[in-house]
C-alpha positions in Angstrom: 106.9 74.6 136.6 104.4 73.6 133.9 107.6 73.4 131.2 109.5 71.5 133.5 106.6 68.9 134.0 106.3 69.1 130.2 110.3 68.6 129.5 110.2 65.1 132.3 107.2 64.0 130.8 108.5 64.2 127.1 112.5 62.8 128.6 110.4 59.7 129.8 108.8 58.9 126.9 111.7 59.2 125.0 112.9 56.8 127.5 110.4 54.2 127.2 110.6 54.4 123.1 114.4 53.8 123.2 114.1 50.8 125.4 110.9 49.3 123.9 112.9 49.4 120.2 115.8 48.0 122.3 113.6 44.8 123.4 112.3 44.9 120.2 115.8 44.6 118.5 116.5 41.7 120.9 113.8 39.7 119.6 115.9 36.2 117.6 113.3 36.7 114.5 115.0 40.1 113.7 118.8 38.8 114.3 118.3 35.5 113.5 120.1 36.1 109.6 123.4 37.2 111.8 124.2 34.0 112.5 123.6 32.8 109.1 125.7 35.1 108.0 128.6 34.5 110.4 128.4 30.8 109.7 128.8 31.6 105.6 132.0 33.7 106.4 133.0 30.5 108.2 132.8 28.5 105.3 134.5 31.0 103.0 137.4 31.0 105.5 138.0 27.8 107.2 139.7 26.0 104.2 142.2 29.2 103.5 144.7 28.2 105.9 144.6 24.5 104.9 144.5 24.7 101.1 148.4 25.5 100.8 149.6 22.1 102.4 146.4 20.4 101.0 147.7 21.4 97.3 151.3 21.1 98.0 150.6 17.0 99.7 148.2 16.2 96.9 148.8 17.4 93.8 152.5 18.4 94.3 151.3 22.5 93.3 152.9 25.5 94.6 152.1 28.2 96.8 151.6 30.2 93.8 148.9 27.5 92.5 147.3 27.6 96.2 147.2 31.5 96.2 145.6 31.8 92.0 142.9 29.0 93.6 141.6 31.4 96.1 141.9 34.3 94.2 139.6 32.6 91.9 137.4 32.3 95.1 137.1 35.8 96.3 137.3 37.0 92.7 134.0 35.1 91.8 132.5 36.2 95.2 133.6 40.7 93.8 131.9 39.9 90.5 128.7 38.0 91.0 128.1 39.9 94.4 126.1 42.7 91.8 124.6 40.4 89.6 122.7 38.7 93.0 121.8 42.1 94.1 119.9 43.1 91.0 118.3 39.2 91.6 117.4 39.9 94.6 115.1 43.2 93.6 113.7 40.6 91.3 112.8 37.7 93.8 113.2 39.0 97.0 115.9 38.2 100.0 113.4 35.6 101.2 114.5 33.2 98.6 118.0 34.4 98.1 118.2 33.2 101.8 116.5 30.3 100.8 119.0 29.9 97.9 122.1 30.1 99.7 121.2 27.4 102.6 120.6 24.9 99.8 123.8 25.8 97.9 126.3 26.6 100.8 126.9 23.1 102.8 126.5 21.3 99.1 129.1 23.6 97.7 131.2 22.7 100.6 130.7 19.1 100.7 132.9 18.7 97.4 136.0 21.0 98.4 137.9 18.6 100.2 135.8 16.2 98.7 133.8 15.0 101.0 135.7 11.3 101.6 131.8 9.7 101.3 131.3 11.2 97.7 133.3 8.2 96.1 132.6 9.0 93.1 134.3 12.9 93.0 137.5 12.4 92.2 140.0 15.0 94.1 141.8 17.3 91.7 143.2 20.6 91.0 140.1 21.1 88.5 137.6 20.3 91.2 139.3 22.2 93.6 139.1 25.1 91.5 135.4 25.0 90.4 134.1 24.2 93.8 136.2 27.4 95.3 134.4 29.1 92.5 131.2 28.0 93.1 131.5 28.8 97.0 132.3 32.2 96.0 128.8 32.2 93.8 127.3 31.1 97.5 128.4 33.2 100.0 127.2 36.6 98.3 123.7 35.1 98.5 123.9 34.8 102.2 125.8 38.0 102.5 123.3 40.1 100.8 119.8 38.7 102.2 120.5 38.6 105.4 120.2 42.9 105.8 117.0 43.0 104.1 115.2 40.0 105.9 116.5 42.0 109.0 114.4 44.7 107.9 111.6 43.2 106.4 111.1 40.9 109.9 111.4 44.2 112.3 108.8 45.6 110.3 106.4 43.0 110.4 106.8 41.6 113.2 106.4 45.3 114.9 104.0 46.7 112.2 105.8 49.7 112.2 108.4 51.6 109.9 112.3 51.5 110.4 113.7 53.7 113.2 116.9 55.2 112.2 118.5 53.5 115.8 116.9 50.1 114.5 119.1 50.5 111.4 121.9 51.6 112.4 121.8 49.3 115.1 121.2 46.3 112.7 123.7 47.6 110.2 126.7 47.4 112.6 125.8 44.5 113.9 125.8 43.1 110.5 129.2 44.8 109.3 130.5 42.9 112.8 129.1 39.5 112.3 131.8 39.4 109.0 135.1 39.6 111.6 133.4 37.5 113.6 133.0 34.5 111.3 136.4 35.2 109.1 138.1 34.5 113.3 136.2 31.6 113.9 137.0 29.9 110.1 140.8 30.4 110.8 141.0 29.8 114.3 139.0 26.3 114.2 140.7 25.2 111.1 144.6 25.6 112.7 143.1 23.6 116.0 141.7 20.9 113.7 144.3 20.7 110.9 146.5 17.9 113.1 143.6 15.7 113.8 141.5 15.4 110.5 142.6 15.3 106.8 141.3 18.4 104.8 138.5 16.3 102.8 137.1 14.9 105.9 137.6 18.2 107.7 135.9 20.4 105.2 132.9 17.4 104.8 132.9 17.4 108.0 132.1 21.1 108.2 129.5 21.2 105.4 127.4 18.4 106.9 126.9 20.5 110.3 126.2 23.5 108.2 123.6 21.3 106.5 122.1 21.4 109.9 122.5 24.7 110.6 120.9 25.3 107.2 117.6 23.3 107.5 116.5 25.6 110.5 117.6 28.3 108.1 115.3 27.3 105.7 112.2 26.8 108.5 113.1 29.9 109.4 112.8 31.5 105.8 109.3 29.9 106.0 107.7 31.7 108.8 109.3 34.8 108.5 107.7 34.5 104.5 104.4 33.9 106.5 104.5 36.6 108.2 106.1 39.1 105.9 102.9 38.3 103.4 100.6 38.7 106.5 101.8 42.3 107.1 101.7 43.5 103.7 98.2 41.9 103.5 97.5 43.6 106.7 98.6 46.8 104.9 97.2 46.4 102.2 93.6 45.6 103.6 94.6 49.4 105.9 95.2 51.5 102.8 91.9 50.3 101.3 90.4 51.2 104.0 91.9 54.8 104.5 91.4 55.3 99.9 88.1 54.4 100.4 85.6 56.5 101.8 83.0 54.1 102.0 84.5 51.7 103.3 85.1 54.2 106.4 81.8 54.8 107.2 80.9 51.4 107.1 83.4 50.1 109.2 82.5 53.4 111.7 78.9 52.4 111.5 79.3 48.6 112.3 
């Protein structure tokens, strides 16, 4: 009877630890980067169905032009992908984040062009170079946004990373890429017969703009309190390395 008390007891508290990191894992601090990460596979994929025409309309190019342009695209986005992950070690995902909502919706604004930049001049050059610097963009959202998961869990919660908590956030993560690539494709063949692509594609990078100014507020608070756990920390380990400081803390 006692080990069957003892078994209950230990099933329910088992219980309560799986739902409390659930709750915990519902918290919008901790998934927050998801959507900023479904929004930049928007970006990467709305103008992929559109280019083709675009090219063919504009500059009388091929499909064999419009295909080279957005291999240029992903091709940037496979090299420079490990060149921001060794930046990031360096400067953190905070300000990778940071990085990518400044550079994404300006990247953007000059694919179509943007019909109110007057002064770009549309072109297969400019074309080009804005594809390949959107690719340079997108791998800074892609790659923060696990980390800041992390890093937010564990200071908001003060607490190290379950293995549920990460494999929870890491699927979620790997889903949010399908999730944006669908939305991209789908909105850009319901729009395509209403707007041109450079007031289309401005169109999209001024809302992102939006979407990226709360990204950046964001970035700020969560940098607040990431520096106020590892203070926190910091000020524990002291504590527990230093004898003396014990026993005065025990006798106050």
């Amino acid at each position: 009877a006692v080990v069957s008390t003892q078994s209950t007891g230990s099933k329910k508290r088992r219980d309560v630890g799986v739902r409390l990191k659930w709750r915990r894992l519902a918290d919008p601090w901790v998934i927050f980067p998801l959507w900023h990460l479904t929004s930049a596979q928007i970006l990467m994929t709305y103008h992929m169905p559109l280019l083709e025409p675009y090219v063919q309309k504009e500059f009388d190019a091929s499909v064999v032009w419009a295909g080279t342009a957005l291999l240029v695209n992903t091709g940037v986005l496979c090299l420079s992908s490990p060149i921001l992950g060794l930046i990031v070690d360096k400067f953190g995902p905070i300000r990778m984040m940071v990085a990518s909502c400044v550079t994404l919706p300006l990247v953007y604004a000059f694919i179509g062009p943007n019909p109110l930049l007057t002064f770009v001049t549309p072109s297969k050059v400019q074309v080009i170079l804005s594809l390949a610097f959107l690719g340079l963009a997108v791998p800074m959202a892609c790659i923060s946004t696990l980390p800041v998961m992390f890093q937010v869990y564990s200071a908001r919660n003060s607490s190290t990373l379950p293995i549920l908590v990460i494999n929870t956030l890491v699927s979620l993560y790997c889903a949010s890429f399908p999730v944006g690539i669908f939305i991209g494709t789908a909105a850009s063949g319901f729009i395509e017969p209403y707007a041109s692509f450079g007031w289309s594609t401005g169109t999209l990078g001024m809302i992102y703009l939006a979407q990226s100014i709360g990204c950046g507020l964001y970035c700020w608070r969560v940098w607040r309190t990431v520096k106020k756990s590892e203070n926190q920390q910091m000020e524990d380990d002291t504590v527990v390395d230093n004898p003396a400081a014990t026993n005065i803390i025990q006798n106050f």
